[in-house]
C-alpha distance (Angstrom), angle and dihedral (degrees) to the residues before:
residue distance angle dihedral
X1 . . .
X2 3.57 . .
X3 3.95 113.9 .
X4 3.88 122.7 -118.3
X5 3.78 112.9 -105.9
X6 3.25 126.0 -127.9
X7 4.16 139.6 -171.2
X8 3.49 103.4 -99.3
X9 3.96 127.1 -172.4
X10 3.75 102.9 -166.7
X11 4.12 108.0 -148.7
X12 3.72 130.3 164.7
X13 3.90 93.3 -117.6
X14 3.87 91.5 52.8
X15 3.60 99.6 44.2
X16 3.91 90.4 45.6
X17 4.13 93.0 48.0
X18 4.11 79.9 44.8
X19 3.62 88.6 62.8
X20 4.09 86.8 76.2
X21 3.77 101.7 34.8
X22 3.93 121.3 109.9
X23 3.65 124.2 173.7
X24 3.28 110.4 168.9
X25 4.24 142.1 111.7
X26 3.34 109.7 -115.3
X27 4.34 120.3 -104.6
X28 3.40 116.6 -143.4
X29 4.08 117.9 -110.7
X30 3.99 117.0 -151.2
X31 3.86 77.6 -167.8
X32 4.06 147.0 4.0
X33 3.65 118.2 44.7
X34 4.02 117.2 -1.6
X35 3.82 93.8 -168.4
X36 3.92 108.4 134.6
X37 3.58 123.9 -124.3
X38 3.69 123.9 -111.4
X39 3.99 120.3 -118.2
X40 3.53 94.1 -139.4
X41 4.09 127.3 -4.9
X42 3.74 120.5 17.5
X43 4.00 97.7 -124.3
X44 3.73 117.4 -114.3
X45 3.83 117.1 -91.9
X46 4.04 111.2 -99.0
X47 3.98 102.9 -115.8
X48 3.92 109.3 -82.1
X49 4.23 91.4 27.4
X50 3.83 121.6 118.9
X51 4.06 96.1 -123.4
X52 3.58 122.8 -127.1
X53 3.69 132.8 -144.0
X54 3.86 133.5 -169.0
X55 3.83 112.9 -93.7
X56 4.20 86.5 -135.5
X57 3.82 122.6 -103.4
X58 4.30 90.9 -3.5
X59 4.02 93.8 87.9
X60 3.92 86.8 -128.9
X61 3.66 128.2 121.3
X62 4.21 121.8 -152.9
X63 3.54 126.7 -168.2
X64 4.49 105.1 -97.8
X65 3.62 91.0 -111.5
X66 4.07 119.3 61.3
X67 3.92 126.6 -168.6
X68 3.87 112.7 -109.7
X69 4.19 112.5 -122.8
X70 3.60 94.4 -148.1
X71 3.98 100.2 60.1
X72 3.54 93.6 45.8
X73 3.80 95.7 67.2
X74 3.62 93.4 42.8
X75 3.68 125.6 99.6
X76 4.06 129.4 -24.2
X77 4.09 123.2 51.7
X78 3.95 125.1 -47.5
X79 3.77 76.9 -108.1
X80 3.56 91.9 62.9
X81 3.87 90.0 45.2
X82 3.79 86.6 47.3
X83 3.95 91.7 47.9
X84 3.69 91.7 52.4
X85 3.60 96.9 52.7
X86 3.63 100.5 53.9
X87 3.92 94.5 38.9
X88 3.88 82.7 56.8
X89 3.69 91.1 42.3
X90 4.25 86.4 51.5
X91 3.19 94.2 54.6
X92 3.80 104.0 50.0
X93 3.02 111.7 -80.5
X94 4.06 124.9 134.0
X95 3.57 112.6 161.9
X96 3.32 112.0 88.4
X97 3.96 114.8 -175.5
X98 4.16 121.8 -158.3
X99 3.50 147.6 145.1
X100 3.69 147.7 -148.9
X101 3.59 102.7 -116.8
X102 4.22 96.1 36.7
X103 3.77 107.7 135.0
X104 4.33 92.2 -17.4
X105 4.17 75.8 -53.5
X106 3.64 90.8 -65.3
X107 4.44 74.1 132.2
X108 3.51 95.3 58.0
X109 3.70 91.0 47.4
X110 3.76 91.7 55.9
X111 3.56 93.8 46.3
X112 4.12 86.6 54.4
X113 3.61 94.0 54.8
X114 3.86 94.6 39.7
X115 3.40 91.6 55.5
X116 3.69 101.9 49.1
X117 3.76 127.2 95.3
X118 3.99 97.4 57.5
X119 4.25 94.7 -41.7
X120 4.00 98.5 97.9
X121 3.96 87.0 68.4
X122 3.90 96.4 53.0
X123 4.31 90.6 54.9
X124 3.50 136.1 73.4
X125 3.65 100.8 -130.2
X126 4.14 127.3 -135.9
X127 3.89 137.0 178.7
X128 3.66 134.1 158.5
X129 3.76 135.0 -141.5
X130 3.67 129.7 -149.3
X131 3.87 95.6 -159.4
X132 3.83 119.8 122.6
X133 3.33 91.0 -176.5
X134 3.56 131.2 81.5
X135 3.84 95.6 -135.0
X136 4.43 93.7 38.8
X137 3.79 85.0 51.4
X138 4.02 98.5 48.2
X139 4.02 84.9 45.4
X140 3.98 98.3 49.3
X141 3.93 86.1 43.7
X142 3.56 95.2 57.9
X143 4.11 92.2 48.2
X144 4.10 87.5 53.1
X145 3.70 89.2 48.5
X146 3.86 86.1 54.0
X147 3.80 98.6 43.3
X148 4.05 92.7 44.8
X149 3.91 80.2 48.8
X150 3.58 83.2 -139.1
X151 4.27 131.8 127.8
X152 3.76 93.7 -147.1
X153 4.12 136.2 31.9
X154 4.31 111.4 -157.2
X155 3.81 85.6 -145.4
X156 3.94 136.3 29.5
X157 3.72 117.9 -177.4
X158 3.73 134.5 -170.0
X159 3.46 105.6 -115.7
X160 4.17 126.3 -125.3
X161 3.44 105.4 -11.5
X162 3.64 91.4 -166.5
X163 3.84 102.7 135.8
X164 3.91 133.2 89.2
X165 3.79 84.5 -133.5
X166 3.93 100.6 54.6
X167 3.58 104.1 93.7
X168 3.58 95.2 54.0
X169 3.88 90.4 43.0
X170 3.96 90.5 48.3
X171 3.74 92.9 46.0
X172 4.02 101.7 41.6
X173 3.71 124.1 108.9
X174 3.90 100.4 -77.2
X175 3.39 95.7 12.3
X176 3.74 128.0 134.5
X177 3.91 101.1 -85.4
X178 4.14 89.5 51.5
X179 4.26 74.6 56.6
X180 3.65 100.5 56.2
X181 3.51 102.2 38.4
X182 3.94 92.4 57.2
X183 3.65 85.7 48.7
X184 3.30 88.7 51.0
X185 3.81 100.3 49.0
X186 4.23 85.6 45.8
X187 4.30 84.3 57.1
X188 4.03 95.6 -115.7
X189 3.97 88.2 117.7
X190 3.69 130.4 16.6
X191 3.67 103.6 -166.8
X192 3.61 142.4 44.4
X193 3.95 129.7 -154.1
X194 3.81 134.6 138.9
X195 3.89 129.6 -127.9
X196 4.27 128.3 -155.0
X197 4.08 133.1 142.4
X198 3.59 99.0 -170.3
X199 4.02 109.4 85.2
X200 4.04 134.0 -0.8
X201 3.87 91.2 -148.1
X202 3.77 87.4 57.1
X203 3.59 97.7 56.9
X204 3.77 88.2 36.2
X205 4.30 79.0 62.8
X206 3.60 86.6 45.6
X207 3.86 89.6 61.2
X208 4.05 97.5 40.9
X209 4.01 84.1 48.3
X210 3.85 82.0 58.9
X211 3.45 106.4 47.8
X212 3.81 93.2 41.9
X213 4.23 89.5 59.2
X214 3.65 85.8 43.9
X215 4.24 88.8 -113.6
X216 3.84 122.2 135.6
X217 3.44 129.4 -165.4
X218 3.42 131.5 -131.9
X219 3.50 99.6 -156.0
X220 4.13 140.3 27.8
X221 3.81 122.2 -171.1
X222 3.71 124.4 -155.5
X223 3.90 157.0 160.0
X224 4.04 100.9 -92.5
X225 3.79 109.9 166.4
X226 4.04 137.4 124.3
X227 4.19 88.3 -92.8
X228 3.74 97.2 57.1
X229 3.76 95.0 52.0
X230 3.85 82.2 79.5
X231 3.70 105.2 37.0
X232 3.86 129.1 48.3
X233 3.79 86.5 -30.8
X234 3.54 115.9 -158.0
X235 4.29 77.1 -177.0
X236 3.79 90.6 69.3
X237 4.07 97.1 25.1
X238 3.83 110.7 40.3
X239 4.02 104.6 16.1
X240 3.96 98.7 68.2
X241 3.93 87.6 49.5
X242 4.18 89.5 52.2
X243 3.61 89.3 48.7
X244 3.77 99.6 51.2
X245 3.46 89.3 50.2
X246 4.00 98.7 42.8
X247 3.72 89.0 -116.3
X248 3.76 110.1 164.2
X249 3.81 113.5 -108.5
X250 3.88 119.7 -135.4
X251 3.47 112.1 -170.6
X252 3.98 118.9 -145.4
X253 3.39 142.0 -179.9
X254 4.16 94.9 13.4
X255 4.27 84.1 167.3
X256 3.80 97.2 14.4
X257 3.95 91.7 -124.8
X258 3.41 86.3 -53.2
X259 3.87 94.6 -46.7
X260 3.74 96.2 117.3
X261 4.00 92.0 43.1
X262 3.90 83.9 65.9
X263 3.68 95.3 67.1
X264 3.76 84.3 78.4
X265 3.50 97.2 -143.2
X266 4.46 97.0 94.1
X267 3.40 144.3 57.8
X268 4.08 126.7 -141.0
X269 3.22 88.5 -111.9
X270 3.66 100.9 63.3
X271 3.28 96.2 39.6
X272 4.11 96.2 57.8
X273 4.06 80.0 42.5
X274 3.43 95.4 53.7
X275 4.06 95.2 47.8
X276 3.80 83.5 47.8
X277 3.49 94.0 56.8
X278 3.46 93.3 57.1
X279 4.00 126.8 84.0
X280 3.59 89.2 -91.2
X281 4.07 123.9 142.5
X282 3.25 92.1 -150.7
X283 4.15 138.9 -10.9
X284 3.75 111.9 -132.9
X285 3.73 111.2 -145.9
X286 4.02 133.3 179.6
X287 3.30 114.4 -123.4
X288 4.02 116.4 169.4
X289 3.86 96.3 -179.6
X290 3.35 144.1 37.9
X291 4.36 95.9 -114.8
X292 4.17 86.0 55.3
X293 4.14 89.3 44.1
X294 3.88 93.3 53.8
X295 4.11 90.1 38.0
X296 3.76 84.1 62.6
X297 3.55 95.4 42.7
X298 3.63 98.6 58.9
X299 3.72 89.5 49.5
X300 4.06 85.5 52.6
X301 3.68 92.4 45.9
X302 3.90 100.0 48.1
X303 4.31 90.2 37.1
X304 3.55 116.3 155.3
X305 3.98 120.5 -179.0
X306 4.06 114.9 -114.2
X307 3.64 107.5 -103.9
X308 3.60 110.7 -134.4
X309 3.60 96.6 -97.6
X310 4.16 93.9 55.1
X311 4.06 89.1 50.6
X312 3.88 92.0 50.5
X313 4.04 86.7 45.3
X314 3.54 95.4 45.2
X315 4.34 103.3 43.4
X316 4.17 78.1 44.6
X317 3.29 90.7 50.2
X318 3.97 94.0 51.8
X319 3.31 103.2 29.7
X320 4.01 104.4 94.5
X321 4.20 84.2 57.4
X322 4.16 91.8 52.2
X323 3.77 100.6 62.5
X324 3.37 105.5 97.9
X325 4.33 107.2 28.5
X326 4.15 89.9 -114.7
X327 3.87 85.9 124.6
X328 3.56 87.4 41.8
X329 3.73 101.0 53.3
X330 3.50 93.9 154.3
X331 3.69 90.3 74.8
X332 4.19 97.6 33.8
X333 4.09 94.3 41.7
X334 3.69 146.3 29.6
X335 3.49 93.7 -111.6
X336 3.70 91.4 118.4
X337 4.14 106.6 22.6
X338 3.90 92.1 102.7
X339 4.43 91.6 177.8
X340 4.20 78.1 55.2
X341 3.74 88.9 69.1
X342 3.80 93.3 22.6
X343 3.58 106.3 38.6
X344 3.64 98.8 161.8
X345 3.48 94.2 75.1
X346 4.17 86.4 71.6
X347 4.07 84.6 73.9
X348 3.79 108.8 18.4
X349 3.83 148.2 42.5
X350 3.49 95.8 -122.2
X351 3.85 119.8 119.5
């Protein structure tokens, strides 16, 4: 299953034109998005359209911009959750992001009711477990199965791989992957990908572990924002090595939760530009409410690649606030490593 490798020079102008490239046959989808993929060149959004991009090697297509799990089940009524989702949903977009420990699930159990009554067909569905374990991951799949009221998820990752140790632990006999993949061959998930924002080299493991069992993933999530081109960069580390091997790109983190807007020195805007302008299949943003949903959509809609000369302004511009990760403190902290304060949830189903 291992992918054929290639020689790969990794330059801004390539990985920006990459951002638009699709070569794959289509796959046929019993459910979530039935939009075919292109032979060649994704075509260009029609002015006032969400684009779409090919989620690498799957044969799927999702719109650019994806709907953040963790914002959804913050906050307000599980009618507002419910409201957000489907106005998202209208207005183009079909990735929906998630995971199984979100707000003690409460997000996952938003997303199920959002996307009942017709909506769960018209989304490319994702969730994350934190299971190491073979038998932790099976049982936390089958309680976000029941939550998203759903038979079937398009896209199961392994959640925060954010320690030295995960490969091996993903990748030993009863481990985690061994999980997935039967619940993969027994139709519960279709695809497999992994998620972390603490360290390129790990997820660079993460990817050796993979070849050397023979495995590949479908997916890789990961911090990709105008910051972390200048500090432990999984841009300049792990990206090139997901695009030579058609890897689908899913862009985190594009203003850290706000983190990166603190620096001072960027607006929204250019950060969601600069993620876009990046290979990525799709960038995953937070959005809590409905003003901050259709903020981000306009910026989608009316998306323009940097040029060269607007990246080169831009990382200079931000580079004397990256040095250190304290914008970033997803990487320098444990702010964000919930199975760090929870660490449980690495071996058992138990919020």
């Amino acid at each position: 299953m291992t992918s054929t490798r290639r020689d790969f020079v990794f330059q801004v102008g390539t990985v920006i034109a990459a951002a638009t490239v699709g070569c794959q046959k289509k796959e046929t989808m019993p459910s979530g998005p039935t939009n075919p993929a292109p032979e060649s060149k994704s075509p260009p959004a029609t002015a006032g359209e969400l684009p779409q991009r090919q989620l690498g090697k799957t044969g799927v297509r999702v719109s650019a911009l994806g709907l953040g799990g963790f914002h959804m089940g913050q906050g307000g009524s599980d009618e507002d959750g419910v409201r957000l989702v489907r106005t998202a949903v209208d207005e183009g977009i079909t990735f929906i992001d998630n995971c199984w420990d979100y707000n003690n699930g409460n997000s996952e159990t938003r997303a199920g009711k959002a996307l009942a009554d017709g909506y769960r067909d018209r989304v490319y569905l994702m969730t994350k477990l934190d299971g190491r374990t073979k038998a932790s991951a099976l049982a936390q799949l089958e309680q976000s199965l029941k939550r998203m009221n759903t038979d079937r998820i398009d896209l199961v990752q392994i959640h925060e791989v954010i320690y030295p140790n995960d490969p091996d632990r993903c990748f030993a006999a009863g481990g985690c992957v061994e999980a997935l993949v039967e619940a993969q061959k027994a139709g519960k998930l279709r695809h497999i990908g992994f998620t972390g924002h603490k360290d390129p080299d790990i997820h660079l493991a993460m990817l050796a572990a993979a070849k050397k069992h023979g495995f590949r993933f479908d997916a890789v999530q990961m911090p990709l924002n105008v910051l972390d081109a200048h500090y432990r960069s999984f841009e300049k580390k792990v990206l090139p090595e997901l695009v030579k091997d058609d890897i689908a790109v899913l862009g985190m983190k594009s203003c850290g939760a706000g983190d990166v807007l603190k620096s001072g020195v960027v607006t929204p805007e250019e950060c969601i530009r600069y993620a876009l302008s990046l290979p990525t299949s799709v960038v995953i943003s937070g959005m809590e409410n409905l003003e901050l949903l259709r903020k981000n959509l306009k910026i989608a809609r009316e998306f323009k690649p940097l040029s060269e000369t607007e990246r080169t302004e831009l990382l200079a511009r931000t580079e004397p606030k990256s040095r250190t990760g304290e914008f970033e403190p997803f990487k320098t902290t444990q702010k964000y490593d919930g199975t760090a304060r929870n660490p449980h949830w690495l071996e058992e189903a138990r919020l």
